[in-house]
C-alpha positions, 0 to 999 in steps of 0.5 A: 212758956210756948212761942207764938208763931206770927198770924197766931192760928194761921201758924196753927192751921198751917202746922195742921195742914202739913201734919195732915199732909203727913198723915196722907203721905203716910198712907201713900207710903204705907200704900206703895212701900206694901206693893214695893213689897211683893204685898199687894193690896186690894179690895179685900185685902190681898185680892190684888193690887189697888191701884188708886183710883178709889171706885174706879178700882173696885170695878175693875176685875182681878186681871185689869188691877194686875195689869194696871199694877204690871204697867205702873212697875214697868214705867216706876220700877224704883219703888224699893228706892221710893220706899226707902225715900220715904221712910228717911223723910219720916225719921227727918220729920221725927226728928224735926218734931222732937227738936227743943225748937220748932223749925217750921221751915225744917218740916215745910222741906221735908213734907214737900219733898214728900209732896212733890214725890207723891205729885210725880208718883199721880202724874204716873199712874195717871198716865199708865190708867189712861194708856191702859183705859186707850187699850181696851176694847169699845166693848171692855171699856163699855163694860167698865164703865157699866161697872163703875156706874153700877158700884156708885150706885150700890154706894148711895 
């Protein structure tokens, strides 16, 4: 006999919203454990690093990836311990996951720990991405923009 969670499907969707959360986070894992790694990641494939602005990216040159990789290390140099943080959340959800008993609170603590981590790791790059975009010439940025625009289209 399965239990029931109080709201009936509310337990449900909420059970599948922290496991797509996890899902997400694990790519976000997957994402920085690899650039932790020396590997870095991008448009097509070991190019250079995706820095994670979706189309954004993909119009910047190999050089303004690098750099933008560059400055994200310098001010979050602990990706190693990141990295290492994120697989120990992992092993602790499997374990909740195969528990005898569901503890929903157990998973809830992990994925938001997992979430805040994320959160801090946006606030970050959001952070370096407009200092960075500050830096640049009128003209480069123009460029960019150009860019940007030019690649929305081809995606239409």
């Amino acid at each position: 006999m399965t239990e029931r969670t109080e709201g009936g499907q509310g337990g449900k969707l909420r059970v599948a919203l922290y496991l797509s959360l996890a899902i997400n986070l694990l790519f976000v894992g997957l994402v920085v454990g690899r650039m932790a790694g020396g590997h870095p990641i991008g448009r097509g494939g070991m190019m250079g690093p995706d820095v994670g602005f979706g189309p954004i990216t993909e119009s910047l040159s190999h050089a303004d990836r690098r750099e933008l990789f560059r400055r994200f290390r310098d001010v979050a140099p602990d990706f190693r311990a990141m990295r290492g943080a994120v697989r120990e959340d992992f092993a602790a959800l499997a374990t909740v996951l195969q528990a005898e008993t569901w503890e929903p609170a157990a998973a809830a603590l992990i994925l938001d720990r997992q979430a805040e981590r994320s959160r801090d790791r946006m606030a970050q790059g959001r952070q370096v991405f407009l200092d960075y975009l500050g830096s640049l010439s009128a003209e480069a940025r123009r460029d960019l923009g150009a860019r940007i625009a030019a690649d929305l289209d081809k995606r239409r």
